[in-house]
C-alpha positions as CSV (number, residue, x, y, z in Angstrom):
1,X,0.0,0.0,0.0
2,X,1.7,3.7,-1.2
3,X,2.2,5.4,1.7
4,X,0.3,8.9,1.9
5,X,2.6,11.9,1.0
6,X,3.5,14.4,4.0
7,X,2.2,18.1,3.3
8,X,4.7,20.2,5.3
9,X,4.3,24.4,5.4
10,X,7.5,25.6,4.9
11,X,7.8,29.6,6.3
12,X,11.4,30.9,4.9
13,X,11.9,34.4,3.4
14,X,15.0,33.1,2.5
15,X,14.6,31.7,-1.6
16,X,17.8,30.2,-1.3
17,X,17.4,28.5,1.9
18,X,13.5,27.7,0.7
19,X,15.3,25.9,-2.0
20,X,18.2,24.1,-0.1
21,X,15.5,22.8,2.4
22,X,13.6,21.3,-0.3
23,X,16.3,19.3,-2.1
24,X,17.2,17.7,0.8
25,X,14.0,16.7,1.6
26,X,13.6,15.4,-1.7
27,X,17.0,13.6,-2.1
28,X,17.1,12.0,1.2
29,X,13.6,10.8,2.2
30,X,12.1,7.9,0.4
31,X,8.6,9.4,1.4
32,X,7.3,12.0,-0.7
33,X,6.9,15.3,0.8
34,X,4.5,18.4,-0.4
35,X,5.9,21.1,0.1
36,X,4.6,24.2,0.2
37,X,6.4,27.3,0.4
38,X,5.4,31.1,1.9
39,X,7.7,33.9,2.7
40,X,5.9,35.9,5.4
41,X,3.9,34.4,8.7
42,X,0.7,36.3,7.7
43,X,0.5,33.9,4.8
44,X,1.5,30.8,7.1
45,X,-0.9,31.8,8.9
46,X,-3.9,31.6,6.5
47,X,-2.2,28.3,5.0
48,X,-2.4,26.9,7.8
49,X,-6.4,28.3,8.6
50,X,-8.1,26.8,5.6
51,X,-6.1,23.8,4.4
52,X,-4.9,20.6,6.0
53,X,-0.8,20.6,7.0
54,X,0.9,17.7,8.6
55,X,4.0,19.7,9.5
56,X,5.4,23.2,9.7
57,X,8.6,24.0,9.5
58,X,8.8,27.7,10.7
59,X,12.1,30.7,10.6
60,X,12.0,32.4,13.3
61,X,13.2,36.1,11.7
62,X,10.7,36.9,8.9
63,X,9.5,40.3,7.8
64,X,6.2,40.3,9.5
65,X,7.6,38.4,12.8
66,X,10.6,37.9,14.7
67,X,11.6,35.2,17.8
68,X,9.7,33.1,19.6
69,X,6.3,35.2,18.9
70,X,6.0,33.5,15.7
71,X,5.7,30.0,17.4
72,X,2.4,31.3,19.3
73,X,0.9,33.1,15.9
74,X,1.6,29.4,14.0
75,X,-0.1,27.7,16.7
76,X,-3.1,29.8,17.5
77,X,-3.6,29.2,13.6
78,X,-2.9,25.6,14.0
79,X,-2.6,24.1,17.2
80,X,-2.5,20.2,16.6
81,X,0.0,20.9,13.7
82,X,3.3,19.7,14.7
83,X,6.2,22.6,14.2
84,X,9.8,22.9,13.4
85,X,11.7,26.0,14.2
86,X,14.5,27.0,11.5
87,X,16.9,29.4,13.0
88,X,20.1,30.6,12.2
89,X,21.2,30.8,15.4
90,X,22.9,28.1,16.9
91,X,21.3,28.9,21.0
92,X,20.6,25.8,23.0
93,X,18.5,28.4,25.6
94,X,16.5,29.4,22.6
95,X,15.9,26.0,21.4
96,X,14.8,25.1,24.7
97,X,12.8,28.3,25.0
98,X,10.9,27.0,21.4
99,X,10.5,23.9,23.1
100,X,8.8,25.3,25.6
101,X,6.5,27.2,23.3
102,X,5.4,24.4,22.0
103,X,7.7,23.5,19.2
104,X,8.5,19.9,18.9
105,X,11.7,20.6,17.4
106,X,14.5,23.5,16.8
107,X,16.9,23.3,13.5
108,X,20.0,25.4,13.0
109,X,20.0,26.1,9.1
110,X,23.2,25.8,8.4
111,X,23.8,21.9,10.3
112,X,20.9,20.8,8.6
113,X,21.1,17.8,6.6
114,X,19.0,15.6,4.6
115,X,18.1,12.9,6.8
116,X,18.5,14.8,9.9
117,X,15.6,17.0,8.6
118,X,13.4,13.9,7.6
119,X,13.9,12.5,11.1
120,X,13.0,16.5,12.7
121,X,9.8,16.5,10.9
122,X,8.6,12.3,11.1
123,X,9.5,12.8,15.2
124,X,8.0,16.1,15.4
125,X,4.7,14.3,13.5
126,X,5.0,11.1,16.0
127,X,5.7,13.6,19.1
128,X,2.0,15.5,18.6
129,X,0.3,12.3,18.0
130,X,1.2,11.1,21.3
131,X,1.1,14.6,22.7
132,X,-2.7,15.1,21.6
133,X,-3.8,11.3,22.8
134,X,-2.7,12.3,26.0
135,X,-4.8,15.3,25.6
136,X,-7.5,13.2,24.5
137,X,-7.1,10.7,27.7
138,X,-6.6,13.8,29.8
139,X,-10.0,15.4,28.6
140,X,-11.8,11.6,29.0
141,X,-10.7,11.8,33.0
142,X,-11.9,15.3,33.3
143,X,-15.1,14.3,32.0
144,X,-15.1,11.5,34.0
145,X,-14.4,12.9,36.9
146,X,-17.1,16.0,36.3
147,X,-20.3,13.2,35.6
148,X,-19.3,12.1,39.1
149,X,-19.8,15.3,40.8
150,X,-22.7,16.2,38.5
151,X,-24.6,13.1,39.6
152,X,-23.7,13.7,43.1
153,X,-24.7,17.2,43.3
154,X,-28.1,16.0,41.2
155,X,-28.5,12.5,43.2
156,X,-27.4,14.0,46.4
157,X,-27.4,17.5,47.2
158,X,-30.5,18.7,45.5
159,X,-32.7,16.0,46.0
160,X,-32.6,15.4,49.6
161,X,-34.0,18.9,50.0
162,X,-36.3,18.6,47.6
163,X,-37.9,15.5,49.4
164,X,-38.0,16.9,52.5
165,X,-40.3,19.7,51.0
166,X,-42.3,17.6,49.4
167,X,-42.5,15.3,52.6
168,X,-43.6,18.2,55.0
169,X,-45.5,19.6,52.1
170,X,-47.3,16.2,52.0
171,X,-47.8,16.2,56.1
172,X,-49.1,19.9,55.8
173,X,-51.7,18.9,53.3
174,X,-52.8,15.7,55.8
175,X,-52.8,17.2,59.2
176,X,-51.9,20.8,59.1
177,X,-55.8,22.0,59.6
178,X,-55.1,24.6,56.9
179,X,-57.4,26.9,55.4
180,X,-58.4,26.9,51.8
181,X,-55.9,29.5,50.7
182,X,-53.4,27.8,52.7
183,X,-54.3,24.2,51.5
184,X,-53.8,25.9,47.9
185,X,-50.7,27.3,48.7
186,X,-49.2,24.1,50.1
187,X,-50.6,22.2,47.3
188,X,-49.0,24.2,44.8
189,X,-45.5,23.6,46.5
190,X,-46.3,20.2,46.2
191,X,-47.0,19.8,42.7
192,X,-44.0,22.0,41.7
193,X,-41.7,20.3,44.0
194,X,-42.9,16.6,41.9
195,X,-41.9,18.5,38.9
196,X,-38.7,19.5,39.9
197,X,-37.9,15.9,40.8
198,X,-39.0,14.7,37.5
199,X,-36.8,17.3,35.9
200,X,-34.0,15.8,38.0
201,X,-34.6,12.2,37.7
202,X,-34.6,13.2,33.9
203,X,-31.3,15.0,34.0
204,X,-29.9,12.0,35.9
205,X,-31.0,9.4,33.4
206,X,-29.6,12.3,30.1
207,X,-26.6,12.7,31.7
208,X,-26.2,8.0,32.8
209,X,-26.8,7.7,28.8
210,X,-24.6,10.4,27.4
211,X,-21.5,9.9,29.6
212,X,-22.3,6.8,31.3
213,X,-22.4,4.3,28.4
214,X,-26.7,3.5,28.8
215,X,-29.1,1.9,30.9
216,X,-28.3,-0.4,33.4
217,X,-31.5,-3.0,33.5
218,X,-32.7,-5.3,36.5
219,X,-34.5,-7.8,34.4
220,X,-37.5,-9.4,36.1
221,X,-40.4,-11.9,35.1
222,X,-43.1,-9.9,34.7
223,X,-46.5,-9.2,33.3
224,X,-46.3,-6.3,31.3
225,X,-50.2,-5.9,31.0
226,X,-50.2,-4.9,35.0
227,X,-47.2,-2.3,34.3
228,X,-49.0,-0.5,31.5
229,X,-52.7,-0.9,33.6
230,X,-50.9,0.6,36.6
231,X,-49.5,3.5,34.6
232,X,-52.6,4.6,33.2
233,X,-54.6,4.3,36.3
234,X,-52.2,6.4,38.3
235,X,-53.0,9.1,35.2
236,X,-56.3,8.9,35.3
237,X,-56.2,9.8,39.0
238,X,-54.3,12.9,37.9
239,X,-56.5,14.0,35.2
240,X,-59.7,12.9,36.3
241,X,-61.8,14.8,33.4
242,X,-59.8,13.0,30.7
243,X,-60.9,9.6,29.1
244,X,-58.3,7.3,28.8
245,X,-59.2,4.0,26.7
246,X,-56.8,0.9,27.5
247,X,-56.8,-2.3,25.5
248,X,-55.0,-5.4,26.6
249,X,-54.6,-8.4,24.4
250,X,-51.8,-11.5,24.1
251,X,-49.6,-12.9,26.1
252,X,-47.9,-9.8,28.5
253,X,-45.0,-12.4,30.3
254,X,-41.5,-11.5,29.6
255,X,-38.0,-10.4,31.5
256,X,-37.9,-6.6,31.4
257,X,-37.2,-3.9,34.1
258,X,-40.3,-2.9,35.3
259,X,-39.1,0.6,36.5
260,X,-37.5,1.7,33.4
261,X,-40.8,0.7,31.2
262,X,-43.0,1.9,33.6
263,X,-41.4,5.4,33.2
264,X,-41.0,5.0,29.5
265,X,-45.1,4.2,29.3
266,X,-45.5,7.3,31.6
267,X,-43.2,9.4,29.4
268,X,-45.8,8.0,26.3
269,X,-49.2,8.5,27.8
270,X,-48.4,11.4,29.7
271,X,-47.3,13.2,26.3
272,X,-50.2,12.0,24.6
273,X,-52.5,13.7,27.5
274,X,-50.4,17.1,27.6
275,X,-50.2,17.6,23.4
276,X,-54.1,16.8,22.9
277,X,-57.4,18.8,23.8
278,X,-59.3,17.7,27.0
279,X,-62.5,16.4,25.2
280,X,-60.5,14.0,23.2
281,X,-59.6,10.5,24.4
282,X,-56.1,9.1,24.8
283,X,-56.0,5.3,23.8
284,X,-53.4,2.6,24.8
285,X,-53.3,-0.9,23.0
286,X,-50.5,-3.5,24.0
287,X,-50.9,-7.1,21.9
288,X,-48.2,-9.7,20.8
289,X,-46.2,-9.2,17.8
290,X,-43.3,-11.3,16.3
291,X,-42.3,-12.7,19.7
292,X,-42.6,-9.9,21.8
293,X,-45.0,-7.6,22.6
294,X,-46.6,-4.5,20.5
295,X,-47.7,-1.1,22.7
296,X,-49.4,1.9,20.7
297,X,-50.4,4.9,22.7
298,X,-52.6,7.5,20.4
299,X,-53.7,10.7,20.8
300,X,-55.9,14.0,18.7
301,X,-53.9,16.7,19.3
302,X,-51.9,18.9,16.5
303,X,-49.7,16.4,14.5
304,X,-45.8,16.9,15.0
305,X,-44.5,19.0,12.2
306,X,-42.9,17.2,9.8
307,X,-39.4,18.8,9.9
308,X,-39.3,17.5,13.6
309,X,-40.3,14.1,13.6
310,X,-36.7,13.0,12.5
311,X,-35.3,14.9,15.4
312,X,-37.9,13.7,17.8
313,X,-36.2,11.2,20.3
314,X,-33.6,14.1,20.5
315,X,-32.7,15.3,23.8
316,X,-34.4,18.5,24.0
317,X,-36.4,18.0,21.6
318,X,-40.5,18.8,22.0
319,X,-43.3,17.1,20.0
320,X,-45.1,20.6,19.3
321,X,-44.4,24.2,19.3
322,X,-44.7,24.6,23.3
323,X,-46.9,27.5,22.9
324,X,-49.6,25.0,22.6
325,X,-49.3,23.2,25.5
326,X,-47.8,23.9,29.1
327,X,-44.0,23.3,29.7
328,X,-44.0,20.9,32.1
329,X,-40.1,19.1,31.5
330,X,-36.6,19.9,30.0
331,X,-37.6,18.3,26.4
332,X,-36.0,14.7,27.9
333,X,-38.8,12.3,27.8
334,X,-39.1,10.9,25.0
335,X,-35.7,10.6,24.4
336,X,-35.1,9.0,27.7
337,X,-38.1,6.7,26.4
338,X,-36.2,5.9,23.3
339,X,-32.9,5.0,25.1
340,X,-35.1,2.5,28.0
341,X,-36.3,1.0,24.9
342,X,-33.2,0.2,23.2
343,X,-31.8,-0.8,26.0
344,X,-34.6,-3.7,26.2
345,X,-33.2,-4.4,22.5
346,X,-37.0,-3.1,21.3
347,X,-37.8,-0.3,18.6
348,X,-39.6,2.8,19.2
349,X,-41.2,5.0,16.7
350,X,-44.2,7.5,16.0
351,X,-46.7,8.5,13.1
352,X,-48.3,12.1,13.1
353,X,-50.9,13.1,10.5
354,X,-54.1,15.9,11.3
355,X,-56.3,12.7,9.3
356,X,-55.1,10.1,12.0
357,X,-53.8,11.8,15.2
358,X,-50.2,11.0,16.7
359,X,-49.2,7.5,17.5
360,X,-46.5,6.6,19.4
361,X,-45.1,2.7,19.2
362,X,-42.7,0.4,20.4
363,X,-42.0,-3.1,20.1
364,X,-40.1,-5.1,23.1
365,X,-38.7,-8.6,22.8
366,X,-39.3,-11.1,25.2
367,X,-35.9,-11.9,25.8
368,X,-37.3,-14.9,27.8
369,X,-34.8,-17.0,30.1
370,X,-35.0,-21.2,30.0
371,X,-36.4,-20.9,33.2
372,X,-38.7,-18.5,32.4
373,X,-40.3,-20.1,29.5
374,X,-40.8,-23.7,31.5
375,X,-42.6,-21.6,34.2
């Protein structure tokens, strides 16, 4: 296989040294080297801005710079292109000053050779590899290290708090002997402080998936029929004047993490109930299908635009303009939905027309054990 040729940015003002620097280059390396050649930093510069460089090999006395200056102006232009210094002066504290700029190597003109400058500019190459993986690593631990602390402050520090409102919020409401504008107050704090929890529980699960590789699942036997009939019970109890319509068909038995699709059914239906007008119903259907099990929830309200149904499972991402409907979550839900379902190894998408409402489906496989299936 030919080995990919080496575009290095030569900056000399010098012609005759421009020229020396790239007959050696050619004589002496069996590689081939592009070279190509400015005479002044400000065009270095853009070179190095709007095209791709492997190398540079930089004077440091130019017209338009002088000294160690020119080393920061290459690499705030390109700083993860390796770079040469070409001097003419022969100053082991100025090559180690260049070093320390972040030059990978320093050349004295005239005691450069052939091969000596082949080897400069393959090491100096070699050298940023290795210095920008450790970057790379460095930047993984950081990360790392802040998703810790995020979840801790998230997990932790905020809600603790916020369950101790709720709790004495909870004990006000049951045997405080408040009056009306009181009970309202209260209950208000209540209600908001549930949100807030769902906002954080949401951030928690964003943040478990983006940094933390995914869902971690405690697969259970189970009847997924009870999950789905407990969900929508505990809305209808919430939104008493809605009709809710819930068919249940097939075999419901499988190994999946109750929690998780309990939350992700609650993430569906409760959608379906906040994008769709009070007088219309919201239907959920769960039946077998191709060895696992089929769940559509449905609902009347404004279909999603079409430009947004690609991005819908997003994070951040909202079914409908939220001038329609009241913003009660960070945009995470049905992303967080998608990710519990792939996690299961199932398929979640969602139709949207004004002729046929909005519908919502996912398929789960059973992923049944031996055991599981002899029960």
């Amino acid at each position: 296989m030919e080995e990919r040729s080496l575009r290095v940015l030569l900056v000399e003002d010098n012609p005759g040294d421009a020229r020396l620097l790239q007959e050696e280059l050619r004589e002496f390396s069996s590689a081939h080297f592009e070279i190509v050649h400015v005479y002044l930093l400000a065009e270095a510069v853009r070179v190095a801005e709007t095209s791709a460089v492997d190398a540079v090999l930089l004077d440091l006395s130019l017209p338009d710079g002088h000294g160690l200056g020119n080393i920061s102006r290459m690499l705030q232009a390109a700083p993860s292109v390796p770079l040469v210094v070409l001097t003419g002066t022969d100053d082991e504290r100025l090559a180690v000053q260049a070093v320390h700029q972040g030059a990978q190597d320093y050349l004295v003109k005239g005691q450069v050779t052939g091969p000596l400058l082949v080897r400069a500019l393959r090491y100096a190459i070699e050298r940023k590899r290795v210095e920008e993986g450790l970057k790379r690593e460095e930047a993984a631990r950081q990360t790392a290290v802040f998703r810790e602390q995020f979840l801790g402050i998230l997990g932790h520090d905020l809600r603790n708090p916020l369950q101790a409102i709720s709790g004495n919020a909870a004990l006000l409401l049951r045997y405080g002997g408040l009056a009306e504008p009181q009970r309202k107050a209260v209950n208000r704090i209540s209600i908001s402080a549930d949100r807030m929890a769902r906002m954080i529980n949401d951030l928690l699960d964003f943040t478990r998936t983006r940094l933390g590789g995914g869902y971690a699942l405690n697969r259970a036997r189970l009847n997924l029929h009870d999950v789905v009939r407990q969900v929508v019970e505990e809305l209808e109890v919430a939104h008493p004047r809605r009709q809710f319509e819930l068919s249940l068909s097939g075999n419901g038995w499988g190994d999946w993490d109750a929690d998780r699709i309990a939350q992700a059914a609650s993430n569906l239906v409760g959608n379906a109930v906040q994008y769709s007008p009070e007088d219309t119903p919201v239907s959920v259907a769960m039946r077998d299908e191709d060895g696992g099990v089929r769940m559509e929830v449905h609902n009347w309200g404004l279909p999603i635009p079409s430009e947004r149904l690609p991005h819908i499972f997003d994070p951040f991402v909202r079914a409908q303009d939220m001038r329609s409907a009241q913003r009660n979550g960070l945009g995470l839900g049905l992303y967080i939905t998608h990710e519990i379902v792939r996690a299961h190894g199932g398929l979640l998408r969602v139709t949207s027309t004004a002729q046929e409402g909005t519908r919502f489906w996912l398929c789960l496989p059973r992923h049944e054990s031996p055991m599981a299936a002899t029960a």
